[in-house]
C-alpha positions in Angstrom: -25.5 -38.7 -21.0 -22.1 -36.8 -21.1 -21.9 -32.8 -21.7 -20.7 -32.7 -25.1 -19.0 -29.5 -24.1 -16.5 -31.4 -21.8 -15.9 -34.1 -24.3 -12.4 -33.8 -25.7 -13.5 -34.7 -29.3 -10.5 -35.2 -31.7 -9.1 -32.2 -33.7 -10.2 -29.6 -30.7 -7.4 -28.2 -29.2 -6.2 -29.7 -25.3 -6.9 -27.5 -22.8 -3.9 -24.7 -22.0 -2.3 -25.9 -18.2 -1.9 -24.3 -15.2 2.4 -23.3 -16.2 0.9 -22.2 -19.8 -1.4 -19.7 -17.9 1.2 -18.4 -15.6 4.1 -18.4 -18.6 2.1 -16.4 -21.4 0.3 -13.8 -18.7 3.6 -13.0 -16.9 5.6 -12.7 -20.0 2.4 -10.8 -21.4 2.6 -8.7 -18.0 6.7 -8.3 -18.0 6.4 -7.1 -22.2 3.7 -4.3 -21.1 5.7 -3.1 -18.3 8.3 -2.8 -20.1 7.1 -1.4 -23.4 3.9 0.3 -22.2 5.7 3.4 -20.1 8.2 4.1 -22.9 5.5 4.2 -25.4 3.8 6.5 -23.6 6.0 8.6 -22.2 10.0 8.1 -23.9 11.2 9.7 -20.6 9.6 7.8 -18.2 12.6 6.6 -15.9 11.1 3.6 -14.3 9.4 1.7 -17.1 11.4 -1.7 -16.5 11.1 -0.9 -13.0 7.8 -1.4 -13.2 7.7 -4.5 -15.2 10.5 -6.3 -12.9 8.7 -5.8 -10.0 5.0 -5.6 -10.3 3.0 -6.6 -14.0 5.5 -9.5 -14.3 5.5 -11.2 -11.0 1.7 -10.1 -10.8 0.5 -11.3 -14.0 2.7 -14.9 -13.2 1.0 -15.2 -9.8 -2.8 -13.9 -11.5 -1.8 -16.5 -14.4 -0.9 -19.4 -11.8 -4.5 -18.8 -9.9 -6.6 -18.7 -12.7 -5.1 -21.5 -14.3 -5.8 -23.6 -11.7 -9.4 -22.1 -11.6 -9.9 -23.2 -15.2 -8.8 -26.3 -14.8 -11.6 -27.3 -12.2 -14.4 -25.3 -14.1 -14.6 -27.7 -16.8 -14.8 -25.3 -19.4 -14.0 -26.9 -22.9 -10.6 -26.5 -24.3 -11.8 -23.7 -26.6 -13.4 -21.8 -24.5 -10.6 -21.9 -22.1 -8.3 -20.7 -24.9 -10.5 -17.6 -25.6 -10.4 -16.7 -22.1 -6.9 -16.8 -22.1 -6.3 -14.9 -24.9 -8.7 -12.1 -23.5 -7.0 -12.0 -20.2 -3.7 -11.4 -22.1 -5.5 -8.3 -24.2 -7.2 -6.9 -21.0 -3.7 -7.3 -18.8 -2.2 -5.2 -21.4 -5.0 -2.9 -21.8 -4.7 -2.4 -18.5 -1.2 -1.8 -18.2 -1.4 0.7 -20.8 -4.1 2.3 -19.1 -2.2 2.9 -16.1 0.9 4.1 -17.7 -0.9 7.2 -18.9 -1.1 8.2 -15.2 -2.8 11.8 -15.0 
């Protein structure tokens, strides 16, 4: 008997792929580098410096791995949605976080 959580049953959502996971948590990753330093501190010099180089590429690469890890878990589509969407909230939680610096 099949794992009805695995069955693809019609009106659920198809599972996000592996570019989809890289796309929305490096633009999620480049948007809170950006934005995140000059919320929190207007004078901040190297706010896009920080999004260019590090939470951008990071976030793409992070996106890119766990993709691919979702992919072979076998998680339902919804499920894998949710997780996607709380990576993207804790990434810019994160970035936030580390913006505030002392």
């Amino acid at each position: 008997m099949a794992d009805r959580d695995n069955e693809n049953v019609a009106g659920e959502p198809s599972p996000p792929g592996v570019i989809l996971w890289a796309l929305v948590l490096g633009a999620s990753g480049l948007v809170a580098g950006v934005f995140g330093p000059t919320m929190v501190d207007p004078q901040m010099p190297q706010g896009s410096l920080a999004s260019i180089i590090v939470t951008g590429p990071l976030a793409l690469l992070f996106g890119m791995l766990l993709g691919k890890a979702m992919q072979r878990s076998g998680l339902n589509a919804r499920l894998q949605w949710q997780v996607l969407f709380g990576c993207v909230a804790a990434l810019v939680l994160a970035t936030l976080y580390f913006c505030l610096g002392d």
